[in-house]
C-alpha positions in Angstrom: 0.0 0.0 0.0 1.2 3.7 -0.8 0.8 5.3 2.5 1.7 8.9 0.9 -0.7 8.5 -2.1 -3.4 7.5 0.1 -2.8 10.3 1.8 -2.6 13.0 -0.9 -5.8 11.3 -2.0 -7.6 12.3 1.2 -6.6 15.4 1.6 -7.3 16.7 -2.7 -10.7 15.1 -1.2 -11.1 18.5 0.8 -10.3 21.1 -2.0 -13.4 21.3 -3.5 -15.2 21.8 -0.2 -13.4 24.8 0.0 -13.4 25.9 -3.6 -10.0 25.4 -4.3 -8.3 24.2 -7.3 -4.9 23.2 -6.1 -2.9 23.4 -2.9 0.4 24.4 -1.9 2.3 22.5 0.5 5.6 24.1 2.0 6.8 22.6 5.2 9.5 20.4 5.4 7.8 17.8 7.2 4.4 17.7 5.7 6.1 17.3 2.1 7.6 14.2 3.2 4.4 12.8 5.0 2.5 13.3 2.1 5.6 11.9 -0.9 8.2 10.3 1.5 10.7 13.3 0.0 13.1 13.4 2.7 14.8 16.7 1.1 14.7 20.3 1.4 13.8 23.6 -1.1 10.7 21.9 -2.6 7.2 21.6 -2.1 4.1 19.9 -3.1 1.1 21.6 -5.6 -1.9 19.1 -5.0 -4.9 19.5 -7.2 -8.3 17.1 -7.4 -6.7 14.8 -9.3 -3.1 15.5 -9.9 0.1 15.9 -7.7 3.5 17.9 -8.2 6.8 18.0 -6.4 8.4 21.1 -7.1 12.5 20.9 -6.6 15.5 21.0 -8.2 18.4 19.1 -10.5 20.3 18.0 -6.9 17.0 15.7 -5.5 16.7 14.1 -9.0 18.3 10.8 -7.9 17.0 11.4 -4.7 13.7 11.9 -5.7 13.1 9.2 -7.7 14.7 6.4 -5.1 12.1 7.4 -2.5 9.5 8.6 -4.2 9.2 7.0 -7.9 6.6 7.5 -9.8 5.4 10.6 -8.7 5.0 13.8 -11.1 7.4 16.4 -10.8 8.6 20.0 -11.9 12.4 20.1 -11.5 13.5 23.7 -11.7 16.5 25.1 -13.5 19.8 26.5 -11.1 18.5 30.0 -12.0 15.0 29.6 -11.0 13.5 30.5 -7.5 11.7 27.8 -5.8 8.7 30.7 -5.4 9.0 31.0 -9.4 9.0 27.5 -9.6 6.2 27.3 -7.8 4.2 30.0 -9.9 4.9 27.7 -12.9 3.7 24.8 -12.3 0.3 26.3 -10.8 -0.2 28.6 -14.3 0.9 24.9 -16.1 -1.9 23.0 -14.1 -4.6 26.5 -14.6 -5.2 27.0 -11.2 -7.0 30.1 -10.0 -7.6 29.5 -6.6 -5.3 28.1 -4.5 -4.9 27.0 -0.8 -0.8 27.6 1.1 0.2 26.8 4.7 -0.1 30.1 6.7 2.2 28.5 9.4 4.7 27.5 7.0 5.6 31.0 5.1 7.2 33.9 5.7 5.8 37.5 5.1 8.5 37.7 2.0 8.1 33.9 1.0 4.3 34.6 0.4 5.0 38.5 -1.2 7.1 36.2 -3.4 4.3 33.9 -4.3 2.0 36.2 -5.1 4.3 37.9 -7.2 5.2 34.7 -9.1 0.7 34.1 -9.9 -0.5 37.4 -9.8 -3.7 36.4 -11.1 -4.3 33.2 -8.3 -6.5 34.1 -5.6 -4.9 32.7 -2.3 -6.4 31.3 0.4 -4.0 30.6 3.8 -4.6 28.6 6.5 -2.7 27.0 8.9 -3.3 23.2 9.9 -5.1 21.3 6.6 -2.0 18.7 6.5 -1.7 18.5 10.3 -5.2 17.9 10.6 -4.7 14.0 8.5 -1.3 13.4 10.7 -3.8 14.0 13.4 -4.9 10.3 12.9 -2.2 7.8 12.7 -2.3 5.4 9.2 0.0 1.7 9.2 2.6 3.5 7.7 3.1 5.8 10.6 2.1 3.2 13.3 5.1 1.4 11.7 7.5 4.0 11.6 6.8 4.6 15.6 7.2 0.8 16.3 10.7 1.2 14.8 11.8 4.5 16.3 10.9 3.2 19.8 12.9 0.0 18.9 16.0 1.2 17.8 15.6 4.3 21.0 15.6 0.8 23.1 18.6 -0.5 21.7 20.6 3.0 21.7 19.7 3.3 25.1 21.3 -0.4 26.4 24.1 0.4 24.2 24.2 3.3 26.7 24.3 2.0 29.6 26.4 -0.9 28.8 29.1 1.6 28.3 28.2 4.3 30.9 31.7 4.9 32.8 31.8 6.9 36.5 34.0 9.2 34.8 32.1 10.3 31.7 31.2 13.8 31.1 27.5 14.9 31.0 28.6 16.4 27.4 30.3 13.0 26.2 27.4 11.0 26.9 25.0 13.2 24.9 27.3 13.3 21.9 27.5 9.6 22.5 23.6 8.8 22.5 23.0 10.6 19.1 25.8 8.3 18.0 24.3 4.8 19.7 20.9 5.8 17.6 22.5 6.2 14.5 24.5 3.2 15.0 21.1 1.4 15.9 19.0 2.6 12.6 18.2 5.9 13.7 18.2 9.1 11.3 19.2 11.1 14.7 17.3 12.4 17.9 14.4 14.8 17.6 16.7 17.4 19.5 20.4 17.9 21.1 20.1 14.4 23.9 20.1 15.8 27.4 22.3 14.3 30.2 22.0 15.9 33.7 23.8 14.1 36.7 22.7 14.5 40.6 20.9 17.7 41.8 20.8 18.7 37.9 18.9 15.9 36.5 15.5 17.7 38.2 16.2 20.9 35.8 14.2 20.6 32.7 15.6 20.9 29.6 19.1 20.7 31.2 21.8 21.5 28.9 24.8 18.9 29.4 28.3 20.2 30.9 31.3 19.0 31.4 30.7 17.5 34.8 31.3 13.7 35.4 28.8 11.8 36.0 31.1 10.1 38.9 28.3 8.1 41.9 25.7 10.3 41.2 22.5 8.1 42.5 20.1 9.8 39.5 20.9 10.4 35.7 18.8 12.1 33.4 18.8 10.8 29.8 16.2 12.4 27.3 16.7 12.0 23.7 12.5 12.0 22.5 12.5 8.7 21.2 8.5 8.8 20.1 6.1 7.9 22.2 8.6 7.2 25.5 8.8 9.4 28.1 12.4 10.6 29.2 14.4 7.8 30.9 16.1 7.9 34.5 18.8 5.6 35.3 19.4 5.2 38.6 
């Protein structure tokens, strides 16, 4: 099953309901949720029935390992991604069209606007987030394996904790025990906090041994798993 086309499907569902002929996608992270693109500079135009990744001649090879199959409009060195952009949605003869409020900047939509004059746009903020609101297979899947491999990062960790590590080591260690384990990285810099420290939140690390403390803080956000205390 094609978890992204499923999802572009559901949500080109909702266009007409708002009276839209295509829609813009921006953010990094809803671009890959809805075409598996795991790159940056690009974006996806959705219509009712058609759907567009808009990037450029470095994701080629990229682009068609993880997402094959699916239309694109690769853009040439000397063409902004906004101009891009403007192309494709004159190309697909789109008038009104639907962008990600949240996910532009004042001069990243003066840009767009510029690039279609003629497109009446319509922002709003959470359309995408609103379907990753509801976890699919895929998803439930890719959580399963996140908290596995966080699992085996973490006993990695503690099978080589030392007394005389430093809070700092240890979190430069734990983004290397994911990798090592399967992971892309953590969801933000780990956090190690010895003793007294370990009840600050978001505690950055030091270079303080860890030594007999009796609590250790270790939080990397592996999803769905709350942060860890070794004792």
């Amino acid at each position: 099953m094609d978890h992204h086309a499923r999802r572009r499907e559901q949500l080109a569902r909702q266009l007409a309901g708002e009276g839209l002929d295509a829609l813009l996608v921006t953010s990094t992270v809803n671009v890959t949720y809805l075409t598996g693109f795991t790159g940056d500079s690009s974006a996806v135009v959705l219509t009712r029935d058609r759907a567009l990744l808009v990037s450029d001649p470095r994701y080629t090879g990229q682009i068609a390992d993880e997402c094959p199959g699916l239309e694109t409009h690769i853009r040439a060195p000397t063409t902004k991604l906004h101009e891009a952009i403007g192309q494709a949605l004159s190309r697909l003869g789109a008038r009104a069209a639907g962008c990600e409020s949240a996910a532009l900047t004042l001069a990243e939509a003066e840009a767009l606007r510029d690039s279609a004059p003629t497109l009446d746009w319509k922002p709003a903020a959470d359309r995408v987030e609103k379907l990753r609101m509801v976890k699919d297979k895929g998803e439930v899947a890719a959580i399963r394996e996140a908290v596995a491999i966080a699992e085996r990062a973490f006993t990695a960790f503690l099978g080589l904790l030392r007394p005389e590590d430093r809070e700092k080591d240890l979190a430069d260690a734990m983004e290397g025990y994911v990798r090592r384990c399967g992971g892309l990285g953590c969801c933000f810099p780990p956090i190690i906090a010895a003793g007294d420290r370990a009840a600050l939140p978001h505690c950055p690390p030091t270079t303080r041994q860890v030594g007999d403390a009796d609590l250790l803080l270790v939080d990397w956000a592996p999803p769905g798993r709350p942060p860890t205390r070794a004792t």
